[in-house]
NUDREN-494185 format. One record per atom (N, C-alpha, C): residue number from 1; atom name; x, y, z; residue in three letters. Coordinates in Angstrom, 3 decimals, decimal comma. Each point is the difference from the previous one (the first is absolute). Layout:
<tipa><n>NUM</n><atom>CA</atom><east>X</east><north>Y</north><up>Z</up><res>Ala</res></tipa>
...
//
This chain:
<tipa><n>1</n><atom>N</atom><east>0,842</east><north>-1,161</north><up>0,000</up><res>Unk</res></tipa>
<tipa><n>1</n><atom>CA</atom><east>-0,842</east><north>1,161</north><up>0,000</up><res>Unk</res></tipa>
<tipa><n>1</n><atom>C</atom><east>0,895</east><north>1,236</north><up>0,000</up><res>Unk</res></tipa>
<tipa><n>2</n><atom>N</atom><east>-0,585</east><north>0,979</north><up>-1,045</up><res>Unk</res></tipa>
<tipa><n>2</n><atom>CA</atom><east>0,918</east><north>1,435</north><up>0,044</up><res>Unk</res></tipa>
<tipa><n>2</n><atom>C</atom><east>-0,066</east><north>0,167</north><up>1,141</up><res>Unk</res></tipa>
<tipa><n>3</n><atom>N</atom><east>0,900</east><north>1,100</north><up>1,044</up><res>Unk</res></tipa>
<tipa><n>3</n><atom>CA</atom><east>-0,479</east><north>0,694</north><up>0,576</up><res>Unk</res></tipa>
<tipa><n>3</n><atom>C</atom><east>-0,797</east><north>1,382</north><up>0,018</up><res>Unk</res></tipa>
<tipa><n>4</n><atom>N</atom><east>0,464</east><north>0,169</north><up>-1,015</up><res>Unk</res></tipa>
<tipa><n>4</n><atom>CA</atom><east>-0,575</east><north>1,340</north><up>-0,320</up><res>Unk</res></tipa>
<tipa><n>4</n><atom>C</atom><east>-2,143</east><north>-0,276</north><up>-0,005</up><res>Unk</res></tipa>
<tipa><n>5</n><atom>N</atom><east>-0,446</east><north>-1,100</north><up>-0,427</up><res>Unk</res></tipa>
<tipa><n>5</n><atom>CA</atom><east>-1,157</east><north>-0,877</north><up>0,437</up><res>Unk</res></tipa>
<tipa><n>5</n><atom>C</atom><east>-0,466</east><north>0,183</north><up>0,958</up><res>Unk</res></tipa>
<tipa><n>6</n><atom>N</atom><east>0,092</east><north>0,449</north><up>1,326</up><res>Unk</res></tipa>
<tipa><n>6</n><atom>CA</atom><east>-0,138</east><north>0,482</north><up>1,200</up><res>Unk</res></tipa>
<tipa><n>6</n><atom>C</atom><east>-1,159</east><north>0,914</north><up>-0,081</up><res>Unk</res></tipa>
<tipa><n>7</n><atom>N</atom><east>0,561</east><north>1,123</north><up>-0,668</up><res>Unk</res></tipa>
<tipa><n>7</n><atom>CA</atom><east>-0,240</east><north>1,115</north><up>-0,001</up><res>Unk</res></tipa>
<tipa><n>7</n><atom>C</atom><east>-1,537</east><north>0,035</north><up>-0,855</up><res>Unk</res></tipa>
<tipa><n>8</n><atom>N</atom><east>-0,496</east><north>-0,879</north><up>-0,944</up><res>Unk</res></tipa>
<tipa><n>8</n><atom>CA</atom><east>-0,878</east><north>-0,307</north><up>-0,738</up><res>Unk</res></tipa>
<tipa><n>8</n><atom>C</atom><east>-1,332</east><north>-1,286</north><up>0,713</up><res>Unk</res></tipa>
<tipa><n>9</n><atom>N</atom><east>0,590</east><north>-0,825</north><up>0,478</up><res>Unk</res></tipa>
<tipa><n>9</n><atom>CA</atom><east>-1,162</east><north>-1,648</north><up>0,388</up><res>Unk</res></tipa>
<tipa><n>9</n><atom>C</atom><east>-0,413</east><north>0,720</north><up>1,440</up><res>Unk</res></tipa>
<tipa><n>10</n><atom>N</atom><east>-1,751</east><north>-0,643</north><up>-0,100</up><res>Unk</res></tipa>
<tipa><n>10</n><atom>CA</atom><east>-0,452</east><north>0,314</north><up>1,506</up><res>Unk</res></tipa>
<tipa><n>10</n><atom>C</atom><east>-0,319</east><north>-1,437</north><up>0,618</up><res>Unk</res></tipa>
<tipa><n>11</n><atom>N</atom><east>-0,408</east><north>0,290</north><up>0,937</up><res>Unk</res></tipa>
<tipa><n>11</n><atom>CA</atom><east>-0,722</east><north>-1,515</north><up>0,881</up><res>Unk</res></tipa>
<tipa><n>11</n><atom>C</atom><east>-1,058</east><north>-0,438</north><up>-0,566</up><res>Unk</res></tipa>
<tipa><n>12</n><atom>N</atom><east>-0,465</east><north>-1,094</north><up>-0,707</up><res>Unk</res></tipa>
<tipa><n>12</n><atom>CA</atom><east>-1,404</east><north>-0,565</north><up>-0,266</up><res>Unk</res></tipa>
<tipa><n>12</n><atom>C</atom><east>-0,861</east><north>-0,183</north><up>1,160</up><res>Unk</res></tipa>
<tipa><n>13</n><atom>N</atom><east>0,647</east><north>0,470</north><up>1,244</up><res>Unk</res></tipa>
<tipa><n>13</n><atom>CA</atom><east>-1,184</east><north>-0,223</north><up>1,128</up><res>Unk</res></tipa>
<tipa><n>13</n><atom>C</atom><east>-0,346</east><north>1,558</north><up>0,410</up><res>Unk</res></tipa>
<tipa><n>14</n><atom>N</atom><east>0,602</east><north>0,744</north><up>-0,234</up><res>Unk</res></tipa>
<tipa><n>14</n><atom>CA</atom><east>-0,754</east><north>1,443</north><up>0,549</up><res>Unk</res></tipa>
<tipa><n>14</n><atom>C</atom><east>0,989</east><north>1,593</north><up>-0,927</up><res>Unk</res></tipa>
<tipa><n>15</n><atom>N</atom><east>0,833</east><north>-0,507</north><up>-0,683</up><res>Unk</res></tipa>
<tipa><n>15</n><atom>CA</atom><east>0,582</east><north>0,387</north><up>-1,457</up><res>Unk</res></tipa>
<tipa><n>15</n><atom>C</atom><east>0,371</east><north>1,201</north><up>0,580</up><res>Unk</res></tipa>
<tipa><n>16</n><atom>N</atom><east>0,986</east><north>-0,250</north><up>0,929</up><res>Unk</res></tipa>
<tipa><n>16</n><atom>CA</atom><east>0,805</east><north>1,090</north><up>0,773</up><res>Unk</res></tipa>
<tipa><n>16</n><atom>C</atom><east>1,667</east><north>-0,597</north><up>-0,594</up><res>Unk</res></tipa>
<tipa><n>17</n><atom>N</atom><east>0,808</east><north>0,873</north><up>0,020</up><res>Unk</res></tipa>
<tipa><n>17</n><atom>CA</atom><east>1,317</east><north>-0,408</north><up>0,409</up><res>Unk</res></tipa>
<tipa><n>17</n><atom>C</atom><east>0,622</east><north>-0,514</north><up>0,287</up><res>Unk</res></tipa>
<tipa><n>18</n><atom>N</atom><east>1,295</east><north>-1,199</north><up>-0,341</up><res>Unk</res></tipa>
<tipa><n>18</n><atom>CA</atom><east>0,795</east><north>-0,462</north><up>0,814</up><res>Unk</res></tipa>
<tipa><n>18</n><atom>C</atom><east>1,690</east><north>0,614</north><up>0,565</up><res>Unk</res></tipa>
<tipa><n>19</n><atom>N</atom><east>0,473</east><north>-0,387</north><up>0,527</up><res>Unk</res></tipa>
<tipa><n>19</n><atom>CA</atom><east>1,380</east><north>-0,186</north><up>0,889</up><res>Unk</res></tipa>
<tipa><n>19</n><atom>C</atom><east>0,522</east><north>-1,530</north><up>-0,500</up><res>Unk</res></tipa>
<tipa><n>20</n><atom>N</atom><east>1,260</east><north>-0,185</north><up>-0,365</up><res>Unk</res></tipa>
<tipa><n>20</n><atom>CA</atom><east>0,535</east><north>-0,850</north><up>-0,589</up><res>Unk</res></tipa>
<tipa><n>20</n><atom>C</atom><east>1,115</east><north>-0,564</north><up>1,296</up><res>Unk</res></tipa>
<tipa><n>21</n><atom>N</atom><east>-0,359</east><north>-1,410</north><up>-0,044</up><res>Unk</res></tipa>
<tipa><n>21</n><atom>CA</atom><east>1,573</east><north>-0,705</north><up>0,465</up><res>Unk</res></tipa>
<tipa><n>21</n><atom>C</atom><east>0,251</east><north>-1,014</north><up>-0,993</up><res>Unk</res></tipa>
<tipa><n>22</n><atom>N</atom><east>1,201</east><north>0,575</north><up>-0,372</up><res>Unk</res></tipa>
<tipa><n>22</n><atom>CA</atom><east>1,188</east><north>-0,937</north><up>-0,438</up><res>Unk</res></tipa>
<tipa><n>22</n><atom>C</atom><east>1,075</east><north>-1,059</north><up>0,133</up><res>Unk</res></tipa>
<tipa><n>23</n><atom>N</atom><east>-0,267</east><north>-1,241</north><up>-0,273</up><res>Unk</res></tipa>
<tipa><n>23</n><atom>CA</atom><east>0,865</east><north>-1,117</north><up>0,607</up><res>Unk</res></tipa>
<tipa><n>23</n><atom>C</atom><east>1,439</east><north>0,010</north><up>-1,145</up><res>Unk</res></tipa>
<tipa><n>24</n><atom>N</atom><east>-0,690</east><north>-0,278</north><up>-1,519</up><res>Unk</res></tipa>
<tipa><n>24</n><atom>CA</atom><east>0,979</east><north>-0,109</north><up>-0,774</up><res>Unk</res></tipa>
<tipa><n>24</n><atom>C</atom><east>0,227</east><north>1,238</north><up>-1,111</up><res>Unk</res></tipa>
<tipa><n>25</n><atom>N</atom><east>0,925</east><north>0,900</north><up>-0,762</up><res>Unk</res></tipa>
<tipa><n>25</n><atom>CA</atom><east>-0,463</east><north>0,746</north><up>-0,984</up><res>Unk</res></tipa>
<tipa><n>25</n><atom>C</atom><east>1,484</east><north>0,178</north><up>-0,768</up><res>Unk</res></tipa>
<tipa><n>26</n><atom>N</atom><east>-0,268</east><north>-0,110</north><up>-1,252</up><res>Unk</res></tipa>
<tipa><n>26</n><atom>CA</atom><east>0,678</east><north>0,431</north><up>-1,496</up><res>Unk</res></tipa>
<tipa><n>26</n><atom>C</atom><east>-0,137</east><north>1,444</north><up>-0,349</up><res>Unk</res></tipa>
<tipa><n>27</n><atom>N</atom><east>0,969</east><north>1,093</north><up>0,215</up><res>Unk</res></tipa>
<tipa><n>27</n><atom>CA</atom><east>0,001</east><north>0,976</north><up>-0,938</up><res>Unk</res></tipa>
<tipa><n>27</n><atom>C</atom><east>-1,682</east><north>0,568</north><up>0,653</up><res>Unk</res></tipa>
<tipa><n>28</n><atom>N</atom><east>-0,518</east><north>0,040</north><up>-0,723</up><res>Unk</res></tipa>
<tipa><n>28</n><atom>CA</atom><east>-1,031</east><north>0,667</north><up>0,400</up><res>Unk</res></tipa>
<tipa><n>28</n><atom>C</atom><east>-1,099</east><north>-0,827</north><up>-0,324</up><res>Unk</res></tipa>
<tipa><n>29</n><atom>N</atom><east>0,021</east><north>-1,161</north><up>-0,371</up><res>Unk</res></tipa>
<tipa><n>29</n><atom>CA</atom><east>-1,151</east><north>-1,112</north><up>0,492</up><res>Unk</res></tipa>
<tipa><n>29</n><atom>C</atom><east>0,036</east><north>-0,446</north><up>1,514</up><res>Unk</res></tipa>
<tipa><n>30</n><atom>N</atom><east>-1,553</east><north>-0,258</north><up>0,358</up><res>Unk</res></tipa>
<tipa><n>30</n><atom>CA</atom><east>0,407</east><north>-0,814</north><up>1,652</up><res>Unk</res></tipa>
<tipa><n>30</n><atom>C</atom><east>-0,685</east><north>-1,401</north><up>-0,599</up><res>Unk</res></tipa>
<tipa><n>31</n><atom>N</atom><east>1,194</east><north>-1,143</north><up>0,426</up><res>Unk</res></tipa>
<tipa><n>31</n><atom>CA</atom><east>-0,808</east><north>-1,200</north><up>-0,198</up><res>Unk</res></tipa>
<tipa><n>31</n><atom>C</atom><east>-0,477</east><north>-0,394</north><up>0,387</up><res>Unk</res></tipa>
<tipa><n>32</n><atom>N</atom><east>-0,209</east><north>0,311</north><up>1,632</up><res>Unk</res></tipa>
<tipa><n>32</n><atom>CA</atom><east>-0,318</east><north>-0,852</north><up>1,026</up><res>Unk</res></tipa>
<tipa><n>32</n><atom>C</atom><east>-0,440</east><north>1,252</north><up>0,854</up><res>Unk</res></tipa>
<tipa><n>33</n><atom>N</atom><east>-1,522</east><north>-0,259</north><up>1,073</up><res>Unk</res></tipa>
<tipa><n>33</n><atom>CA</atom><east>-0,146</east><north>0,834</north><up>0,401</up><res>Unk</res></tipa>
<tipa><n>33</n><atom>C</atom><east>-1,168</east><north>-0,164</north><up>0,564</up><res>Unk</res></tipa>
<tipa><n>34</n><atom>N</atom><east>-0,310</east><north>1,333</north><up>0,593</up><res>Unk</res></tipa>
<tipa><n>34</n><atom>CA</atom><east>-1,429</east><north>0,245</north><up>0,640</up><res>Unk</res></tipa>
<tipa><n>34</n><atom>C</atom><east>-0,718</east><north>1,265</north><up>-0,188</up><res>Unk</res></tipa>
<tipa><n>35</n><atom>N</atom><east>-1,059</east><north>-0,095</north><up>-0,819</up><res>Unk</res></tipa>
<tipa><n>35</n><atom>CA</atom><east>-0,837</east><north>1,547</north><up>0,406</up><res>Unk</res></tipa>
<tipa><n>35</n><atom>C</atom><east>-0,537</east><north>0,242</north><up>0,626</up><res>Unk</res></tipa>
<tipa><n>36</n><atom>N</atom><east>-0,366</east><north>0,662</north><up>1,196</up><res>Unk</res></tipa>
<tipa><n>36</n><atom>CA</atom><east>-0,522</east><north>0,264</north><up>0,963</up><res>Unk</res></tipa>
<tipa><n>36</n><atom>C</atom><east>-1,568</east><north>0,879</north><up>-0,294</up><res>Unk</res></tipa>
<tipa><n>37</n><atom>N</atom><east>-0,974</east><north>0,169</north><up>0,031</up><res>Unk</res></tipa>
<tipa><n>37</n><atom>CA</atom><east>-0,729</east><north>1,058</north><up>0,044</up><res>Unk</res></tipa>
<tipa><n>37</n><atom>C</atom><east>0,426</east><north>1,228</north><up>1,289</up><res>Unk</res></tipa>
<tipa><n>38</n><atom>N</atom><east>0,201</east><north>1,017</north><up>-0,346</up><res>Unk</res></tipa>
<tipa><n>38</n><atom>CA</atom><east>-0,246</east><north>0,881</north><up>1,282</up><res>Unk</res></tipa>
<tipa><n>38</n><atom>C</atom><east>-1,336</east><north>0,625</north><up>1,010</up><res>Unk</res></tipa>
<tipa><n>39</n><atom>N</atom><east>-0,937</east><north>-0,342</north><up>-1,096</up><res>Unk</res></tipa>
<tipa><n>39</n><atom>CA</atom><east>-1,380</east><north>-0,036</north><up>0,910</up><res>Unk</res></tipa>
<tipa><n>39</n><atom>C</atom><east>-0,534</east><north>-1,431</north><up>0,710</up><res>Unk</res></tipa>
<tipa><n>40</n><atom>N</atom><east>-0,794</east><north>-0,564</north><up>-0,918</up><res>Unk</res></tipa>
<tipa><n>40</n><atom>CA</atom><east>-0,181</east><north>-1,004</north><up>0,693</up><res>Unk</res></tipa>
<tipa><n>40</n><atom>C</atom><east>0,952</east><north>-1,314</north><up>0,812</up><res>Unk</res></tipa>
<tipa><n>41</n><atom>N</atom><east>1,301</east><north>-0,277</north><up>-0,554</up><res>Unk</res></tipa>
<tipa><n>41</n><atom>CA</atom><east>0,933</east><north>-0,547</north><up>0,326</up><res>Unk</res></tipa>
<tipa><n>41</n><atom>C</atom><east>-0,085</east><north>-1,813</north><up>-0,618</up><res>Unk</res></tipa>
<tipa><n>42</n><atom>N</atom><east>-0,236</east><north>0,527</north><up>-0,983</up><res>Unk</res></tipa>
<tipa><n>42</n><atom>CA</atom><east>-0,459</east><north>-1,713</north><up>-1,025</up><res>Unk</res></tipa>
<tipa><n>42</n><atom>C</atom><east>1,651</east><north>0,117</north><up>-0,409</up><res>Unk</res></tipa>
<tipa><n>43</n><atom>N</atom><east>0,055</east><north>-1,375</north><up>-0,237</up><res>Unk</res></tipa>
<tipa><n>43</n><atom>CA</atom><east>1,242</east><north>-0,231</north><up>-0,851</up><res>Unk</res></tipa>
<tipa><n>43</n><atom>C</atom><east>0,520</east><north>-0,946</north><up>-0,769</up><res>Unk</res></tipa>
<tipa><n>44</n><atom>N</atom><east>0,617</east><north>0,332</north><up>-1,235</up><res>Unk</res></tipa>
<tipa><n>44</n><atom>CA</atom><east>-0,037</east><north>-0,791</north><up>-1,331</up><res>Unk</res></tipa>
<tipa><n>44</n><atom>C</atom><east>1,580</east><north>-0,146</north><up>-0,245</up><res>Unk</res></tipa>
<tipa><n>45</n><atom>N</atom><east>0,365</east><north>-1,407</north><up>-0,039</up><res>Unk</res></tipa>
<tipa><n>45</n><atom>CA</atom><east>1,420</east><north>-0,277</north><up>-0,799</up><res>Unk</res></tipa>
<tipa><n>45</n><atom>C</atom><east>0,316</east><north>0,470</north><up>-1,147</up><res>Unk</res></tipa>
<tipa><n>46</n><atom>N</atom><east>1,260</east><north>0,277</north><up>0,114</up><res>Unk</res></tipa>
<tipa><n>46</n><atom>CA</atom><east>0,829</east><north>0,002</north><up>-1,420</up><res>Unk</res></tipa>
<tipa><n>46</n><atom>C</atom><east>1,419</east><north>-0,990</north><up>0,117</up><res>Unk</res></tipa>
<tipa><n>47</n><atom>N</atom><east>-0,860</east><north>-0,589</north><up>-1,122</up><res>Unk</res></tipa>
<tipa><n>47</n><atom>CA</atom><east>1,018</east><north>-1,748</north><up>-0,278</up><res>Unk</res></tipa>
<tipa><n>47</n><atom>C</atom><east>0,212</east><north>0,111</north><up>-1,699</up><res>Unk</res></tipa>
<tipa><n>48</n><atom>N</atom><east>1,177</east><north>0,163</north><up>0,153</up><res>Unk</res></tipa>
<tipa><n>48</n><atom>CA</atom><east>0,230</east><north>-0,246</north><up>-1,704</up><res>Unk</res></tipa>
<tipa><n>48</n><atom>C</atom><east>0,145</east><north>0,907</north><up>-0,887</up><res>Unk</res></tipa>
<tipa><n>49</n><atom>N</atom><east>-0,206</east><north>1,505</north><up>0,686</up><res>Unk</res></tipa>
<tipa><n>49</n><atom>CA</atom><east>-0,057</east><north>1,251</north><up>-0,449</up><res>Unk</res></tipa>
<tipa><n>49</n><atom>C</atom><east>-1,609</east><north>0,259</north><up>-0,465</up><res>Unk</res></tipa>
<tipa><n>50</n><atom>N</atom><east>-1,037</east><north>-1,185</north><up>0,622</up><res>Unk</res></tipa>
<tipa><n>50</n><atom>CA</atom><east>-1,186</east><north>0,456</north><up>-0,251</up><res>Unk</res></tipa>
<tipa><n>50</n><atom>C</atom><east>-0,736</east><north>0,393</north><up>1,202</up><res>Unk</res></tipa>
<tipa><n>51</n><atom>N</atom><east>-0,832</east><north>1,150</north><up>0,598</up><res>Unk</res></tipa>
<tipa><n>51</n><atom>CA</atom><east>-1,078</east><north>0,138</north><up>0,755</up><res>Unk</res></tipa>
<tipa><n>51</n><atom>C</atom><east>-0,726</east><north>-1,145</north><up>-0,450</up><res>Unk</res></tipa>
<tipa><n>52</n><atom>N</atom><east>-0,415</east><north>-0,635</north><up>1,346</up><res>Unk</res></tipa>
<tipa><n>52</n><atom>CA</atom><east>-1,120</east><north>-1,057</north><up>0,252</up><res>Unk</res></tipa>
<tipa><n>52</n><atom>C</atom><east>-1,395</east><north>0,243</north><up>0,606</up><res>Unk</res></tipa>
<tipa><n>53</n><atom>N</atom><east>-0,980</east><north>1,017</north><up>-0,653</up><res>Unk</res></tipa>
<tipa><n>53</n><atom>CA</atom><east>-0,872</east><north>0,410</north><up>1,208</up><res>Unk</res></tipa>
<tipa><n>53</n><atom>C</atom><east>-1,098</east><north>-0,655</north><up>-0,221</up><res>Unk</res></tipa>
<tipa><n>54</n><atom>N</atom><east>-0,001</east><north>-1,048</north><up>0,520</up><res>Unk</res></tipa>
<tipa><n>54</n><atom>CA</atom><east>-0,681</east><north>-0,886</north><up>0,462</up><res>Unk</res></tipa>
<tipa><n>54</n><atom>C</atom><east>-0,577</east><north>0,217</north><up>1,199</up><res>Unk</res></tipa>
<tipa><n>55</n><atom>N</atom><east>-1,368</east><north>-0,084</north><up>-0,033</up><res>Unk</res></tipa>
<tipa><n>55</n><atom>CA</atom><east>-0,377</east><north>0,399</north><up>1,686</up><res>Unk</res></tipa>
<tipa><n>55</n><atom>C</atom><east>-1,219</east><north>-1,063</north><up>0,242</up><res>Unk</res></tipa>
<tipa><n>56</n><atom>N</atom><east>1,065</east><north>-0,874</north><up>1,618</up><res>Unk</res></tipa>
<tipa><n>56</n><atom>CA</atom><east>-0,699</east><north>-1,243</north><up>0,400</up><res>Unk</res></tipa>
<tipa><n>56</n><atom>C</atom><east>-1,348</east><north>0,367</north><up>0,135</up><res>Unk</res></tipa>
<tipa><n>57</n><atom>N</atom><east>-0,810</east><north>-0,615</north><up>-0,368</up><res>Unk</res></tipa>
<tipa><n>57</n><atom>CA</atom><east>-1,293</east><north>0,035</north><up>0,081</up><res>Unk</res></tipa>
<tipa><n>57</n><atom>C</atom><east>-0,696</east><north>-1,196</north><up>1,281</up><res>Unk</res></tipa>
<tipa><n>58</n><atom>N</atom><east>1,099</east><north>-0,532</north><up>0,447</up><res>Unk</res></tipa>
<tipa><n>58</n><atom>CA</atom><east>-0,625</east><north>-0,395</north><up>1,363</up><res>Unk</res></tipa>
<tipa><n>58</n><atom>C</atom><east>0,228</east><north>0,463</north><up>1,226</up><res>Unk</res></tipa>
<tipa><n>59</n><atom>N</atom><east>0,743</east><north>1,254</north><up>0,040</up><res>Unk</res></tipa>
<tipa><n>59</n><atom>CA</atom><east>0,524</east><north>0,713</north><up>1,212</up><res>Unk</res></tipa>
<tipa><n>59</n><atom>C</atom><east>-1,131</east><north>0,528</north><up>0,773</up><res>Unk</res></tipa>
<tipa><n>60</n><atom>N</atom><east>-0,854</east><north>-0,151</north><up>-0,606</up><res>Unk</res></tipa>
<tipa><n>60</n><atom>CA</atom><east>-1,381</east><north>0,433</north><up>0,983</up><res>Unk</res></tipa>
<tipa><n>60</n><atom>C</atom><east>-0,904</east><north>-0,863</north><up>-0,178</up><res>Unk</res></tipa>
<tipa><n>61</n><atom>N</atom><east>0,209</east><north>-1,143</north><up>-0,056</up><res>Unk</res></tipa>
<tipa><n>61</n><atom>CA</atom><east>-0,784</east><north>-1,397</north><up>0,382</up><res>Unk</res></tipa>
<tipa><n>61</n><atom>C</atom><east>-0,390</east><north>-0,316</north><up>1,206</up><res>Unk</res></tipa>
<tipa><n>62</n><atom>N</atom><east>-1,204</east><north>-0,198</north><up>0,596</up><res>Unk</res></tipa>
<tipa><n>62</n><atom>CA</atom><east>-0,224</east><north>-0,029</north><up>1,162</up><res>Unk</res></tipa>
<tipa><n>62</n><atom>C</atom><east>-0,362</east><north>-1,617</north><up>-0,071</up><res>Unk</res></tipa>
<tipa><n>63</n><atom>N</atom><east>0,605</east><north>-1,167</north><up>0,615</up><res>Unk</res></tipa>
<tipa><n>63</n><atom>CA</atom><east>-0,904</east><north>-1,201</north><up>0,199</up><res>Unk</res></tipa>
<tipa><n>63</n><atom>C</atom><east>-0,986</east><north>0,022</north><up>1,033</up><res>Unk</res></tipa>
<tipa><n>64</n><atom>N</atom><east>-0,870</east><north>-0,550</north><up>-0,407</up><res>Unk</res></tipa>
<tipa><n>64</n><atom>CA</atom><east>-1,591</east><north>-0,209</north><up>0,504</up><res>Unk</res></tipa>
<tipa><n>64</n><atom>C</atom><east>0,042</east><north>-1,483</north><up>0,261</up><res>Unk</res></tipa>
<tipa><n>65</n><atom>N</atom><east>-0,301</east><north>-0,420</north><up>1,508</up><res>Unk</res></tipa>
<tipa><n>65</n><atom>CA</atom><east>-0,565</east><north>-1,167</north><up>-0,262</up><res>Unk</res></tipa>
<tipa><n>65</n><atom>C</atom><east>-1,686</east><north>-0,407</north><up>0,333</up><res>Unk</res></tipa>
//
């Protein structure tokens, strides 16, 4: 992922802003990583130089018995 990308992608859960941590990075790709939202505080990998925003859809599963 550019970094410069930052500055452009929002959160698919409330399409605010992120804050970036960085595990691995090339030049100005990050390969490896984390986007943080700064509002709500959701957060999406970056594996491979791709954002993954995938958002678990069972994190608010309540079991019923």
């Amino acid at each position: 992922m550019k970094t410069e990308l930052i500055k452009t992608i929002v959160c698919p859960t409330c399409a605010s802003g992120f804050k970036i941590r960085i595990k691995r990075a090339r030049k100005n790709e990050i390969e490896e990583g984390q986007l943080i939202c700064t509002k709500c505080g959701e957060k999406f990998k970056i594996s491979g130089g791709i954002p993954r925003f995938v958002i678990d859809s069972t994190k608010d599963f309540v079991r019923t018995e």
